[in-house]
C-alpha positions in Angstrom: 0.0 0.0 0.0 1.3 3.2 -0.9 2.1 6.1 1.3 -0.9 8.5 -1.0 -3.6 5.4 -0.9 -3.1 5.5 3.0 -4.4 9.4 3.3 -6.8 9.1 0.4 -7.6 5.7 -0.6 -8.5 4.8 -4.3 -5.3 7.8 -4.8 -2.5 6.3 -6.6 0.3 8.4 -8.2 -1.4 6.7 -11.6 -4.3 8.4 -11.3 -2.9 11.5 -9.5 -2.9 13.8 -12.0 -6.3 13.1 -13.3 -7.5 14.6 -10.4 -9.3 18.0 -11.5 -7.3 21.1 -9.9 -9.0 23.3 -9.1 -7.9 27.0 -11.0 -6.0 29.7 -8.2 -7.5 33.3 -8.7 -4.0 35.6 -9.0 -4.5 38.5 -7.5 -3.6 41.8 -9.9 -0.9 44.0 -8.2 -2.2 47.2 -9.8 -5.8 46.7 -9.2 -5.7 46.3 -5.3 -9.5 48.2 -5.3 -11.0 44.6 -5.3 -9.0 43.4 -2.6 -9.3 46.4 0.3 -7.5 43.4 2.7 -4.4 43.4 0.5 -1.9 46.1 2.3 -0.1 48.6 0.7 3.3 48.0 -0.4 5.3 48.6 2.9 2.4 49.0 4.9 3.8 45.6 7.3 7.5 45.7 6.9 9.4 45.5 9.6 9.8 49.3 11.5 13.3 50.2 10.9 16.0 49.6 13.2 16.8 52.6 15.5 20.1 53.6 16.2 22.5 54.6 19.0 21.5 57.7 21.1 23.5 60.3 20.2 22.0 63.5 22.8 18.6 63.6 24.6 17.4 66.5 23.4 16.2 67.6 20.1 18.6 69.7 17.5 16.7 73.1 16.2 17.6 74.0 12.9 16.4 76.2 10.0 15.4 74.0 7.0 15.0 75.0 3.4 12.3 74.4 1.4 12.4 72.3 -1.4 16.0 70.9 -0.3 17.2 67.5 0.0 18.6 66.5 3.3 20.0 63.3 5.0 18.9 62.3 8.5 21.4 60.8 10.2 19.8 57.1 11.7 22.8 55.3 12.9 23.4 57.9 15.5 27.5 57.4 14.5 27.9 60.9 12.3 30.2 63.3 13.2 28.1 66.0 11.2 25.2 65.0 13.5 21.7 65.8 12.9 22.6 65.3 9.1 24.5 61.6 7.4 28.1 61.7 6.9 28.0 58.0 5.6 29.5 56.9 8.8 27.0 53.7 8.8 29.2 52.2 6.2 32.3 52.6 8.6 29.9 50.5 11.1 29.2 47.7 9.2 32.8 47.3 7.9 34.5 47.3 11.7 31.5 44.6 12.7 32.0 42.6 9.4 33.8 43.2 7.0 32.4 40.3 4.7 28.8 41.6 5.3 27.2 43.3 2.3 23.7 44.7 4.0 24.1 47.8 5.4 21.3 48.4 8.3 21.1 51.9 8.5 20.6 53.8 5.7 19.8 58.1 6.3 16.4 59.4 6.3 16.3 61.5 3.0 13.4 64.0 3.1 12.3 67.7 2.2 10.3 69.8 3.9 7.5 72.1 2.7 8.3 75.3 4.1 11.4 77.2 5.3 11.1 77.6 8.9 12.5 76.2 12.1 12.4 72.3 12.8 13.5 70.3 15.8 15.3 66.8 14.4 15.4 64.2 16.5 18.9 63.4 18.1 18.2 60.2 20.1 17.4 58.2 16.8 14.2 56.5 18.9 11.7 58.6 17.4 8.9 56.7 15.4 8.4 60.1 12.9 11.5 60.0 11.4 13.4 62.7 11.1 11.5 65.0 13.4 11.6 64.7 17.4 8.3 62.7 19.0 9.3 63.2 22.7 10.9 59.7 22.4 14.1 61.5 24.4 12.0 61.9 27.4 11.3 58.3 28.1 12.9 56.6 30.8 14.2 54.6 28.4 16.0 56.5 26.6 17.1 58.9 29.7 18.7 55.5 31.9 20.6 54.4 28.5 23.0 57.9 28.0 23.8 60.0 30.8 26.3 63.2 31.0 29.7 63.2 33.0 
């Protein structure tokens, strides 16, 4: 006796494919209107990682509108708020075989020219402005000033 007869007898690998399959419905990535339970791209990916604390308090700063900056998220840039590529240097000193880089700078724009606070402690979940996340205990128990 086969191993298939034993879970479904009269099933033989003979007569296995005459078994009618029934036809999967492929769901159309552009046309996500008729599936409202598909998410977004992105919409479940992992948050990204957050990086080391760099100051507890927010940096204020006068951004440009309709310039391009770099957020630092690695929290290792000497030209801190902004990215000075330093999260390369990190990921070669760790491993220097390793080819995926885990931090990668916030690049954003803002709308209008006035005065911003960027976050400095790298925990905040609205990237690359300041949430409050420096107040936490969390956060204030991990760095503290000599």
């Amino acid at each position: 006796m086969s191993a298939l007869s034993r879970l479904r007898p009269g099933l033989s690998f003979n007569n296995l494919f005459a078994l009618k399959q029934i036809p999967q419905r492929r769901c159309n990535s552009k046309n996500t209107d008729q599936h409202p339970e598909t998410p977004k791209y992105g919409e479940y990916d992992n948050p990204p990682k957050k990086g080391a604390i760099y100051d507890k308090k927010p940096f204020p700063i006068e951004l440009e509108a309709g310039k391009k900056y770099s957020w630092c998220t690695c929290g290792w840039s000497k030209s801190q708020p902004f990215c000075d590529g330093s999260h390369k240097e990190i990921l070669r000193m760790t491993n220097p075989r390793a080819k995926v880089v885990h931090f990668k700078p916030t690049r954003f724009e803002v709308t209008e020219s006035k005065k911003y606070w960027l976050c400095m402690c790298k925990q905040t979940n609205n990237r690359p402005f300041c949430d409050g996340s420096h107040l936490s205990e969390e956060v204030q128990k991990k760095m503290t000033y000599s």
